[in-house]
N, C-alpha and C positions, 0 to 999 in steps of 0.2 A: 504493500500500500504506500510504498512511499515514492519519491520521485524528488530529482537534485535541477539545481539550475546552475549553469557556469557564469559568474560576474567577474566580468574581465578589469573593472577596475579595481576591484580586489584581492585580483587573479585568486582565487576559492570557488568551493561548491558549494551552495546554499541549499538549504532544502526547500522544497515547495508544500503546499499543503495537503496532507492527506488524502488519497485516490479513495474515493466511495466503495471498493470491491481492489480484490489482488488481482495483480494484471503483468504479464512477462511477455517478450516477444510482440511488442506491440509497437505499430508504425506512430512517426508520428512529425507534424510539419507545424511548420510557419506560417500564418497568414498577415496579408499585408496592414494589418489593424492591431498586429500586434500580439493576439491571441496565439495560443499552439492546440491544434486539435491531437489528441492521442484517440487513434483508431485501433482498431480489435484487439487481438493478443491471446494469451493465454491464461485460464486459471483452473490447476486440477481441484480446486473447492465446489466446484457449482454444483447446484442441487440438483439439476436437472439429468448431472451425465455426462453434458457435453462441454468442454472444456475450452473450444475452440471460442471467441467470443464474438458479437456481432453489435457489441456496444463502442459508443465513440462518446469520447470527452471532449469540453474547451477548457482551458485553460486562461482565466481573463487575461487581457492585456499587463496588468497589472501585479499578476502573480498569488491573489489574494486568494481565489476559490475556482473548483473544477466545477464544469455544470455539463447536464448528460444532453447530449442532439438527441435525434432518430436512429433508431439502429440501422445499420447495412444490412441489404437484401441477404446475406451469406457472411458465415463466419468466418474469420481471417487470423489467422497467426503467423507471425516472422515476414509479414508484407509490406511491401516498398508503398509509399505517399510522394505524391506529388500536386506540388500548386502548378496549377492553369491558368491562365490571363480570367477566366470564368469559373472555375471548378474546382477540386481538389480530389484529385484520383487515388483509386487502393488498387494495388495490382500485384497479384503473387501471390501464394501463400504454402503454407506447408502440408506435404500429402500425406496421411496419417494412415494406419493399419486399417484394415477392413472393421465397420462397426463404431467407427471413429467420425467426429467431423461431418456425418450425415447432412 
């Protein structure tokens, strides 16, 4: 649940605030406002089973609190993020054992 930030004028890692749910293996970008979306990832805790995750965080601009978007159509772990002139793409992700990642 935790998560660092790099401040380069105090060359250290800071930490950020607490992730709402455990999460590894998760993409995650830059937008131009400031904010950092953290897209899917992993957590072997879910209640459900499924591990792979189809939840996306923001990050405020400001560093203060994460707040939840809309999930992604499909769960994603270990996937590349990219900002778009329009969009912000997830593409890739890990192929897991039969039974897995459904």
């Amino acid at each position: 649940k935790t998560a660092l930030q790099w401040v380069p004028g105090r060359s250290e890692w800071a930490p950020l605030p607490e992730l709402p749910a455990e999460r590894d293996a998760a993409a995650s970008v830059s937008l131009p406002d400031g904010r950092t979306l953290l897209i899917g990832g992993w957590d072997d805790g879910q209640a459900d089973g499924e591990e792979c995750l189809t939840s996306v965080l923001v990050l405020a601009a400001d560093g203060s609190e994460w707040s939840e978007l809309p999930p992604m159509a499909g769960r994603r772990a270990s996937a590349a993020a990219a900002l778009l002139p329009a969009a912000v793409i997830a593409h890739g992700h890990i192929t897991y054992p039969t039974g897995r990642n459904k």
